[in-house]
GUMAR-983629 format. One record per atom (N, C-alpha, C, O): residue number from 1; x, y, z. Coordinates in steps of 0.001 Angstrom, whole numbers, plus 500000, padded with zeros to 6 digits. Atoms other than C-alpha are relative to their C-alpha. Layout:
N
pos,c1,c2,c3
NUM,X,Y,Z
...
// end
This chain:
99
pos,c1,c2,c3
1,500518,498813,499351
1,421878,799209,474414
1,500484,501244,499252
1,501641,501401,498862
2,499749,498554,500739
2,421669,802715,472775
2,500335,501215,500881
2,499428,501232,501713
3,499498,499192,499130
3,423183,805570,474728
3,499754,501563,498967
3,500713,501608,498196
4,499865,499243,500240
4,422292,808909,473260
4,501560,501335,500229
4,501895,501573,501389
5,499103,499031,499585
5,425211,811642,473205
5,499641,501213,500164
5,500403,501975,500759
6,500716,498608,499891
6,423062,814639,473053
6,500944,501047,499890
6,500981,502069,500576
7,499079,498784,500209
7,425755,816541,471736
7,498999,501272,499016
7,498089,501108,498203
8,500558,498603,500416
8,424674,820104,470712
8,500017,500578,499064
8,501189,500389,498737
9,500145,499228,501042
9,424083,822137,467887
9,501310,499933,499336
9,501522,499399,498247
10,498782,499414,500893
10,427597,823331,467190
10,500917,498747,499967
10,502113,499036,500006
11,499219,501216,499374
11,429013,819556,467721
11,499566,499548,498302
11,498365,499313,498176
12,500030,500810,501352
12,429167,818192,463729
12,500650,499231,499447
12,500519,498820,498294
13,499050,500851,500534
13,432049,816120,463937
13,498996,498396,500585
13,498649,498231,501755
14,501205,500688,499777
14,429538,812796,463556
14,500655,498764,500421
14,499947,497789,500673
15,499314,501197,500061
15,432505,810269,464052
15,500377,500372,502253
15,500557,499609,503202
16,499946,500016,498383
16,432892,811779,467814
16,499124,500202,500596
16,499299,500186,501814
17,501802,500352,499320
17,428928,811900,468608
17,500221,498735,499611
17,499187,498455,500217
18,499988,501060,500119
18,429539,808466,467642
18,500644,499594,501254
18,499970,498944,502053
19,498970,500512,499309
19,432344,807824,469845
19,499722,500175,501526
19,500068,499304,502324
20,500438,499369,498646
20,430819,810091,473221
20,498996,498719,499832
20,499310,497768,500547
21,501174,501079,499655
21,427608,807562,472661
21,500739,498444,500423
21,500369,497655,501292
22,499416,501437,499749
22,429812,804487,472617
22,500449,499711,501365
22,500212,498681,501997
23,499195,499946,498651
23,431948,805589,475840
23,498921,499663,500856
23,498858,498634,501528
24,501130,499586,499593
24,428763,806708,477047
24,499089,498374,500456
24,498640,498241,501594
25,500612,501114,500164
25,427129,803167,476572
25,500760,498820,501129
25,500312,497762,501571
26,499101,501194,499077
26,430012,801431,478838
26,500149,500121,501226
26,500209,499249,502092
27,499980,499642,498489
27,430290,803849,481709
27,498670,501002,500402
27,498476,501885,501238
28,501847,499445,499216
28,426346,804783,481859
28,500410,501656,500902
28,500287,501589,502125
29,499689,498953,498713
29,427482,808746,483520
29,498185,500591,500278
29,497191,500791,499581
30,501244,498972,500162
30,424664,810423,484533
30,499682,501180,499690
30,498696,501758,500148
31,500413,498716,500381
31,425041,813551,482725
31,501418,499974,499183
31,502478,499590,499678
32,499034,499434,501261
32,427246,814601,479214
32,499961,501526,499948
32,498996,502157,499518
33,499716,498768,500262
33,428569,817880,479352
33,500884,500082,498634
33,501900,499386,498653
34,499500,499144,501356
34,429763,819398,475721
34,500472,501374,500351
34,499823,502377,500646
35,499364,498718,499186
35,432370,821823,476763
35,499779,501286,498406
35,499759,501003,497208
36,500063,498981,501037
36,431964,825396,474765
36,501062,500733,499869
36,501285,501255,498777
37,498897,499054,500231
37,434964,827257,475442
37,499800,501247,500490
37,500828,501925,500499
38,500265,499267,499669
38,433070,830016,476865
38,500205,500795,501277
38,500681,500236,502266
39,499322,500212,498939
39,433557,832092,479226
39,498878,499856,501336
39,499140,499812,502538
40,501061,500487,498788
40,430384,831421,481262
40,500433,498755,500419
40,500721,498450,501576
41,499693,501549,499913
41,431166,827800,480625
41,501117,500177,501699
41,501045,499602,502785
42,497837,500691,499188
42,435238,828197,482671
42,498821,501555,501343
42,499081,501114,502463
43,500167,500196,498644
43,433141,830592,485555
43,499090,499152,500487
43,499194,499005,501704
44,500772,500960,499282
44,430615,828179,486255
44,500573,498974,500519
44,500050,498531,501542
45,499160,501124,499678
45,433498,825212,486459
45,500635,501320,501242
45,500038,501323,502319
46,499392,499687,498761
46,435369,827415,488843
46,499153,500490,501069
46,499550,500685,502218
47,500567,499873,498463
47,432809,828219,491046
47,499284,498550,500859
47,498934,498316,502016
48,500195,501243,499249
48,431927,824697,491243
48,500993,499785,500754
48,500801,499862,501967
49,499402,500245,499395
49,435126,823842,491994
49,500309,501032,501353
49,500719,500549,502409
50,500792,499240,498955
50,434446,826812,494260
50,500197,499484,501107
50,501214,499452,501799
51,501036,500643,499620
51,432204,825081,495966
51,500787,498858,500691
51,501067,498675,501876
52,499308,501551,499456
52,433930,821728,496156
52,501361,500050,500926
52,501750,498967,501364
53,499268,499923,499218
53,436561,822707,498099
53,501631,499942,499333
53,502588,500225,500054
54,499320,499977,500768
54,439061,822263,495172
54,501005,501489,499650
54,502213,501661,499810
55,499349,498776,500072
55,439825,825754,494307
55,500181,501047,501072
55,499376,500929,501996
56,500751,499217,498776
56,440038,828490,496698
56,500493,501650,499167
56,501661,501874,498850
57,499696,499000,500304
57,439677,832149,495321
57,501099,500591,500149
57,501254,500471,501364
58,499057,499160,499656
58,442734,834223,495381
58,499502,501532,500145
58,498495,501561,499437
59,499849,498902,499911
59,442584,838225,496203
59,499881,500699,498751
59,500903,500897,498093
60,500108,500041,501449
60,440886,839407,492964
60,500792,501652,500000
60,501567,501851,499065
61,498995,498931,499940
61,442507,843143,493936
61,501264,500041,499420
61,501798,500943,498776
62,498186,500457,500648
62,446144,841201,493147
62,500053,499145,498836
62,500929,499141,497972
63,500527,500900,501593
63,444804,838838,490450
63,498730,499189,500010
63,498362,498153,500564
64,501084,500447,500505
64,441811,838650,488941
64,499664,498602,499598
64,500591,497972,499090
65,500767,500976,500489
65,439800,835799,488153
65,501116,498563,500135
65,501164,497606,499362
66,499053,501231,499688
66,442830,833407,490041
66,499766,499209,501096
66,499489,499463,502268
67,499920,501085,498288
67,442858,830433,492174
67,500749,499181,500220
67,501416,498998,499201
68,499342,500791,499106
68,444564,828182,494073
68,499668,498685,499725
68,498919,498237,500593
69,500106,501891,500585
69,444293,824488,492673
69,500287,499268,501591
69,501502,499219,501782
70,499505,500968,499296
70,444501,822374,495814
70,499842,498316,499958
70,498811,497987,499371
71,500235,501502,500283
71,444559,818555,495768
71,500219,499156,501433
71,500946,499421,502390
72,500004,501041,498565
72,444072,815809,498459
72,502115,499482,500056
72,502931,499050,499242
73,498528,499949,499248
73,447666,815685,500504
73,500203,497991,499977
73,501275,497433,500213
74,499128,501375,499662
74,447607,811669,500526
74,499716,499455,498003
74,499899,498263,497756
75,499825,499967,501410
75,447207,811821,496287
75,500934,499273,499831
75,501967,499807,500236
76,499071,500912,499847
76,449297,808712,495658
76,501066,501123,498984
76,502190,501427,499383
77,498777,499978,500769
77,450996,810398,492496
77,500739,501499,500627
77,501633,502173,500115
78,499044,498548,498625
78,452273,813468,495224
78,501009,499371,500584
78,502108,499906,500735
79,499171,500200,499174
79,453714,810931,497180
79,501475,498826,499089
79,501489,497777,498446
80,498401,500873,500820
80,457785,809880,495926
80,499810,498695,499917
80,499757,498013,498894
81,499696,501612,499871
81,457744,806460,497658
81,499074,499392,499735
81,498834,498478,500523
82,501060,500712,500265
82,454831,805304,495989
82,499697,500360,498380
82,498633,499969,497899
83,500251,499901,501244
83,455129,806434,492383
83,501107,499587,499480
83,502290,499826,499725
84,499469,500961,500944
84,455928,804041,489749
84,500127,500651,498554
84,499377,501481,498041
85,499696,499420,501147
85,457410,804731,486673
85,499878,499200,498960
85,500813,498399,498981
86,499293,501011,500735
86,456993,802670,483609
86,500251,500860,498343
86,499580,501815,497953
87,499696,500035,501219
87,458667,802844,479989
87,500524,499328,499124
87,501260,498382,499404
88,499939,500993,500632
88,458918,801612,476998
88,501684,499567,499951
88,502007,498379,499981
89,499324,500727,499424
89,462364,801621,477442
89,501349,499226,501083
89,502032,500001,501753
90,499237,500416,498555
90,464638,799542,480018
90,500401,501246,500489
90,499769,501786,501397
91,498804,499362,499593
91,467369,802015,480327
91,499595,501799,500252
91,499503,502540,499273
92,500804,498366,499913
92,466060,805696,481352
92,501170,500995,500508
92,501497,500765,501673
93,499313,498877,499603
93,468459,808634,481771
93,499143,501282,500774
93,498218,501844,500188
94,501118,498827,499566
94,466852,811424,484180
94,500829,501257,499373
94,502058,501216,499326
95,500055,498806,500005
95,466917,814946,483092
95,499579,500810,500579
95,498442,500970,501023
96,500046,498819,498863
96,467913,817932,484898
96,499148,501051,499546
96,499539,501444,498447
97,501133,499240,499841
97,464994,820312,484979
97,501030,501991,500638
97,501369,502385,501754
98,498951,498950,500387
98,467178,823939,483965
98,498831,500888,500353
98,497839,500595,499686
99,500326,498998,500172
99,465453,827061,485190
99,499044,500533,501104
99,498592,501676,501030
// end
């Protein structure tokens, strides 16, 4: 099966239109976005997330163009007694987090 990537004009690296079609080919999405960097691009994502209930505007009077990231409260990797740690190896020293 052939999966188009329909990457865009300014997209010429031909080894990662290769690579988007391949992904593309395994998890069938129904729609490839080619991010631009723009800044239409980052308000249209935040007013989706908008929208979705994800972000929530802040007081553009006190800061402009800011929001509020929220995330679902039962988010396993939020909760302590349920996040697993693994590495490569055995013996792990924690570090104190200065500042």
């Amino acid at each position: 099966m052939t999966t188009t990537a329909n990457a865009p004009d300014y997209v010429k690296n031909q080894k990662l239109i290769q690579w988007v079609a391949e992904v593309a080919a395994l998890t069938k999405p129904d729609k490839i976005h080619w991010c631009d960097g723009s800044q239409s691009e980052y308000d249209q994502f935040c007013e989706l997330l908008v929208n979705a209930g994800v972000f929530k505007r802040l007081n553009p009077a006190k800061r402009q163009n800011a929001f509020l990231a929220l995330s679902d409260p039962d988010d396993v990797a939020r909760v302590e007694d349920r996040t697993f740690i693994c590495s490569a190896k055995k013996k792990m020293r924690a570090q104190p987090i200065i500042g």
